[in-house]
C-alpha positions in Angstrom: -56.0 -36.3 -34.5 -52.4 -37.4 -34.0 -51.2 -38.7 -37.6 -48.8 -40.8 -36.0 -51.5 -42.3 -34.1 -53.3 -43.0 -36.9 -50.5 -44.5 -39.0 -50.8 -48.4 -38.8 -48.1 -50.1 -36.4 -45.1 -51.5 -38.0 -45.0 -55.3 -38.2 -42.1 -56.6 -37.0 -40.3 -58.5 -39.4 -40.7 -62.2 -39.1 -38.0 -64.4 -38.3 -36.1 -66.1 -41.2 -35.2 -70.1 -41.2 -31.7 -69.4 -40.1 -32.2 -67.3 -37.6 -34.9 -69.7 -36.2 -32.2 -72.1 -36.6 -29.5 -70.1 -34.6 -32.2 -69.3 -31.6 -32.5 -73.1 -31.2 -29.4 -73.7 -31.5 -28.4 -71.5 -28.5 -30.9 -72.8 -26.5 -29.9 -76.2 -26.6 -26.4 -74.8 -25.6 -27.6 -73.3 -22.4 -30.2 -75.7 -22.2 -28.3 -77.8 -19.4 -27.2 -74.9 -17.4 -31.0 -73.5 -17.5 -32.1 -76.5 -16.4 -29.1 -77.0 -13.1 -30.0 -73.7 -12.4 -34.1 -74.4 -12.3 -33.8 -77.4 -10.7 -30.6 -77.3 -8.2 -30.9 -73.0 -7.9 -34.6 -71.9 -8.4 -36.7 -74.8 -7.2 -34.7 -75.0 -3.6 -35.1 -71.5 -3.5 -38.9 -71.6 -4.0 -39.6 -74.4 -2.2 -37.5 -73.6 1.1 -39.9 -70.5 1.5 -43.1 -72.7 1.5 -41.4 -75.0 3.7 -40.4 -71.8 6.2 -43.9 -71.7 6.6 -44.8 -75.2 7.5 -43.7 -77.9 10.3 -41.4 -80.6 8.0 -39.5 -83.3 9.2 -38.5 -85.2 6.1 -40.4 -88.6 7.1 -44.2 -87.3 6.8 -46.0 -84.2 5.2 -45.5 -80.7 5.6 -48.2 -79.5 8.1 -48.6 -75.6 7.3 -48.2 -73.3 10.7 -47.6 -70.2 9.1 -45.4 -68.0 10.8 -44.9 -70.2 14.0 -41.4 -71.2 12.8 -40.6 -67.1 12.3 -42.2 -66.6 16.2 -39.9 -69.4 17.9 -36.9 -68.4 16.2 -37.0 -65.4 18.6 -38.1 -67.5 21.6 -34.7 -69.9 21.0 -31.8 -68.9 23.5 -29.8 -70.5 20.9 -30.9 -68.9 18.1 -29.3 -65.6 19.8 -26.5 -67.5 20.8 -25.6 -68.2 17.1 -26.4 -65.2 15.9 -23.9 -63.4 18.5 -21.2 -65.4 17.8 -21.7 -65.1 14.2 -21.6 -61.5 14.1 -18.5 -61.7 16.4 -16.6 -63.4 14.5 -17.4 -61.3 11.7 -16.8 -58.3 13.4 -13.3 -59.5 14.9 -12.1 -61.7 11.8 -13.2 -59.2 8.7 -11.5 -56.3 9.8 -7.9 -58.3 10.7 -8.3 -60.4 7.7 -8.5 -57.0 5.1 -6.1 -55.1 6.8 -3.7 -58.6 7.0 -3.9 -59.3 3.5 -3.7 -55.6 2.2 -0.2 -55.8 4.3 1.2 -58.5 2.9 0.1 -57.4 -0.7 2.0 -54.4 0.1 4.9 -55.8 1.2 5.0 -58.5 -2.2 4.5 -55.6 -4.0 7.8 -54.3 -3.8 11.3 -55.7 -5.7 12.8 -58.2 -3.6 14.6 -61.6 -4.3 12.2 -64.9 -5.0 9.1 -62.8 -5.2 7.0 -65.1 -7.0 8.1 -67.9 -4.4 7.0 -65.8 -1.6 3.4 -64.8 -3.0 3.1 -69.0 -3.5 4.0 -69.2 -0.2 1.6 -67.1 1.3 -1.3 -68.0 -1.5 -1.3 -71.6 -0.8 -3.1 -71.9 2.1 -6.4 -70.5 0.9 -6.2 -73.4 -1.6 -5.1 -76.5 0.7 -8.9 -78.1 1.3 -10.8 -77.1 5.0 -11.0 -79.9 6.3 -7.3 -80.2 6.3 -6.9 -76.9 7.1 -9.3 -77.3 10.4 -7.5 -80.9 11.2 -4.1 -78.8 11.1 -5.3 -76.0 13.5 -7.1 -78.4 15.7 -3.5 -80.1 16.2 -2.1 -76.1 16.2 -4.1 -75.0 19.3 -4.2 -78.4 21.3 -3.6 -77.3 24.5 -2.0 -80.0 25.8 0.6 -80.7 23.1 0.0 -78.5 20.4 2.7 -76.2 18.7 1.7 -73.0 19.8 1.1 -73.8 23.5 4.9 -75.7 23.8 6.1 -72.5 21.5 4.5 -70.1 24.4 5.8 -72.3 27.1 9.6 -72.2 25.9 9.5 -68.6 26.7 7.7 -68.9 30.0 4.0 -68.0 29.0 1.5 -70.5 30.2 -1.1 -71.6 26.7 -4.8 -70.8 27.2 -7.2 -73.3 26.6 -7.6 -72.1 23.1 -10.6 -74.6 21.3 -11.4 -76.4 24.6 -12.1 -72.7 26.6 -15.0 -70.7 26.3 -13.0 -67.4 26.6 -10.7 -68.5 23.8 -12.1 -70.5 21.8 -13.8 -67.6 19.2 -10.2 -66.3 19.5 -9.0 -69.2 18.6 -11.2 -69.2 15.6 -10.2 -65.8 14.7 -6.7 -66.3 14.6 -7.3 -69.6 12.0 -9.1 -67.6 9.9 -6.6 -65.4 9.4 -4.6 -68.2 7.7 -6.4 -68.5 4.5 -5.9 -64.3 3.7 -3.9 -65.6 0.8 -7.0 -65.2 -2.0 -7.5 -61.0 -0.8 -3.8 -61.0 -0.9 -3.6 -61.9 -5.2 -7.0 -59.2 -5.5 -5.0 -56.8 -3.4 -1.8 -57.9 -5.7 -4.0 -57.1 -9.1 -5.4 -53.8 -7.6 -2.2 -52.3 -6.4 -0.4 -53.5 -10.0 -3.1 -51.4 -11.5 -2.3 -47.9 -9.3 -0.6 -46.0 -12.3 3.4 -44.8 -11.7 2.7 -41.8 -12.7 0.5 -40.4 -9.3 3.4 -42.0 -7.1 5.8 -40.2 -9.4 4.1 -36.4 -9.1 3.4 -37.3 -5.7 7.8 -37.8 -5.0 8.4 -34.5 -6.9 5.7 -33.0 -4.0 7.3 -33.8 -1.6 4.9 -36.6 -0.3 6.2 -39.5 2.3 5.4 -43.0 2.6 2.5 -42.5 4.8 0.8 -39.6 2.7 0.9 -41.7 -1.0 -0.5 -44.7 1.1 -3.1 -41.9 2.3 -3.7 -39.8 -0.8 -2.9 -42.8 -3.6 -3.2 -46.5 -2.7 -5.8 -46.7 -0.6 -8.2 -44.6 -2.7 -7.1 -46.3 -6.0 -7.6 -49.1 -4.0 -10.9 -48.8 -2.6 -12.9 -50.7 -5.1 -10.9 -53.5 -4.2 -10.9 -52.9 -0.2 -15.3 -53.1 -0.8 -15.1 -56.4 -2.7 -13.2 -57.7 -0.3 -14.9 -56.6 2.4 -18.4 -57.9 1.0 -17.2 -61.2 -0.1 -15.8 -61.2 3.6 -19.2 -60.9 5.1 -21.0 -63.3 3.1 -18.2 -65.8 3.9 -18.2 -64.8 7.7 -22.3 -65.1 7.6 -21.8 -69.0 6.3 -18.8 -70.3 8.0 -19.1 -73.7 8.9 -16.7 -76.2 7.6 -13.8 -75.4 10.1 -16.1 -75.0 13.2 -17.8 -77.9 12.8 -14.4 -80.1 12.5 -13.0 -77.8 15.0 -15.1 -77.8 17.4 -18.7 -79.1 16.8 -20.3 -76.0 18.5 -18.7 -76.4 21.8 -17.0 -75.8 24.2 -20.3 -74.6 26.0 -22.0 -73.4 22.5 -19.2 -70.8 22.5 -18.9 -71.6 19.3 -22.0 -72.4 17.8 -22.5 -70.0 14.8 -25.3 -69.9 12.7 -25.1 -72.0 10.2 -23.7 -74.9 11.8 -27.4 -74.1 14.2 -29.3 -74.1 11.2 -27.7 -78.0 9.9 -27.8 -79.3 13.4 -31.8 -78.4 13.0 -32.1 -79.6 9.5 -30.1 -82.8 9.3 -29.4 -84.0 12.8 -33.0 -83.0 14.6 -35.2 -82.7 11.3 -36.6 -79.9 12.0 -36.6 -78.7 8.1 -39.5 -76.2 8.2 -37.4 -74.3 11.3 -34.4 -74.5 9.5 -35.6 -73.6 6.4 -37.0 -70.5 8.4 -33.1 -70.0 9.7 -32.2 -69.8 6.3 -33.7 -66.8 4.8 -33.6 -64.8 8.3 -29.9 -65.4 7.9 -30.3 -63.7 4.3 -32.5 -61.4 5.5 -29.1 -60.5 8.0 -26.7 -60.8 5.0 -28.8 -58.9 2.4 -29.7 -55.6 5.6 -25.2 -55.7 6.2 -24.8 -55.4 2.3 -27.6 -52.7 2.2 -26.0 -50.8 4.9 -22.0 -51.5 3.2 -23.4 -50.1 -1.0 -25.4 -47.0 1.2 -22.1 -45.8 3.1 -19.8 -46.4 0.2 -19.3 -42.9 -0.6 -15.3 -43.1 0.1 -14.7 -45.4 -2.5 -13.1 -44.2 -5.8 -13.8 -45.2 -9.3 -10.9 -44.1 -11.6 -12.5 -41.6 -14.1 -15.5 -40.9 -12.1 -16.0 -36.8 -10.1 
């Protein structure tokens, strides 16, 4: 027989009166973020999945249905429509807003006069509010008398249509998008700070070019940043709808009618809470399969001090 089996278990030493004290203590600090987080983060959570499964619309009682929501999701021409241009805007706006804001890091990265006035410059605009930001663009791409179309007519080009065209107006989107790069552009700033001197250095005395310490240096040293980015880029992309809805409301012809502006136009202007709560965890179904997909193929990103 095992002795150590035999040997009686160890009490564990009972808690004195001040650390009694202390636990208590730090549970009535946290006690009022537990509770936001039960009630405003856990509880929605919870409760949008029952009501996934049920056929709610605010006034009476949620009727249970099961799946049904789930099934007609797949049977909506909209919901397909939404999903598309989701996605396409994703696909489109992601890869020009990383490559965008990596360039201009780049270029504020080097010694020149006012530098700190220039990275204000092109930082602000990810801070100035949405809506203003979508009322400003709106003006932008008017295609009547807005600044870009009379800016492309001085030289002879006639303006597209821009927001009020079906062909342009996820274009049009696009290229507002692009305005806010200015938060990837200070992470880019911090990553590229952190490159040390010393690999550009040995890489001069080799003989390297421009192009091969960008290759060989900055963009590997860089990668963990270029994957944050690019995953904060999809969640963002997977729940744009401030500047849409403002924009455009969806139209012209649903060209424009991503997914979560769908999924409150079913919620809050048709009541259909049970399908939109069904919406709602498909869509994180989407996001959560794309973030799956991003940490599996991650295999070119470095991590200083790792083989």
């Amino acid at each position: 027989m095992d002795d150590r089996a035999a040997a009686p278990r160890a009490r564990r030493p009972r808690m004195t009166r001040r650390e009694r004290r202390a636990l208590w203590l730090g549970l009535a600090f946290v006690s009022p973020w537990l509770f936001g987080f039960l009630v405003f983060t856990a509880y929605p959570v919870f409760a949008s999945l029952y009501f996934s499964l049920t056929d709610y619309n605010v006034v009476s009682s949620p009727r249970f249905v099961g799946l049904r929501n789930y099934v007609d999701l797949w049977r909506d021409p909209l919901f397909g429509t939404s999903l598309y241009n989701t996605l396409y805007l994703a696909a489109i706006g992601i890869p020009l807003a990383l490559f965008l804001s990596l360039a201009i890091a780049m270029l504020l990265n080097t010694r020149i006069r006012f530098q700190g006035a220039f990275r204000t410059i092109y930082f602000l605009p990810s801070v100035v509010p949405a809506v203003a930001v979508a009322l400003l663009w709106r003006w932008f791409l008017n295609p009547d008398f807005g600044p870009v179309n009379q800016a492309l007519e001085a030289v002879g080009i006639p303006g597209p249509g821009w927001l009020a065209d079906p062909q342009w107006s996820k274009p049009a989107l696009v290229l507002a998008s692009l305005w806010g790069v200015g938060g990837s552009m200070v992470i880019y700033l911090a990553g590229l700070q952190n490159v040390p001197v010393q690999l550009y250095e040995a890489a001069d005395l080799d003989g390297a070019n421009r192009a091969q310490r960008l290759r060989y240096i900055t963009l590997p040293m860089l990668s963990p940043v270029i994957l944050f980015n690019l995953i904060m880029g999809i969640i963002t992309s997977f729940q744009a709808f401030t500047n849409i809805y403002i924009m455009t409301g969806g139209g012209p012809s649903n060209s424009t009618m991503v997914y979560a502006l769908y999924l409150y136009q079913n919620a809050f202007q048709f009541f259909k809470m049970g399908y939109a709560s069904a919406m709602a965890w498909v869509l994180m179904l989407i996001t959560a399969a794309a973030l799956a997909v991003i940490f599996r193929t991650s295999g070119w990103v470095h991590y200083e001090g790792r083989t």
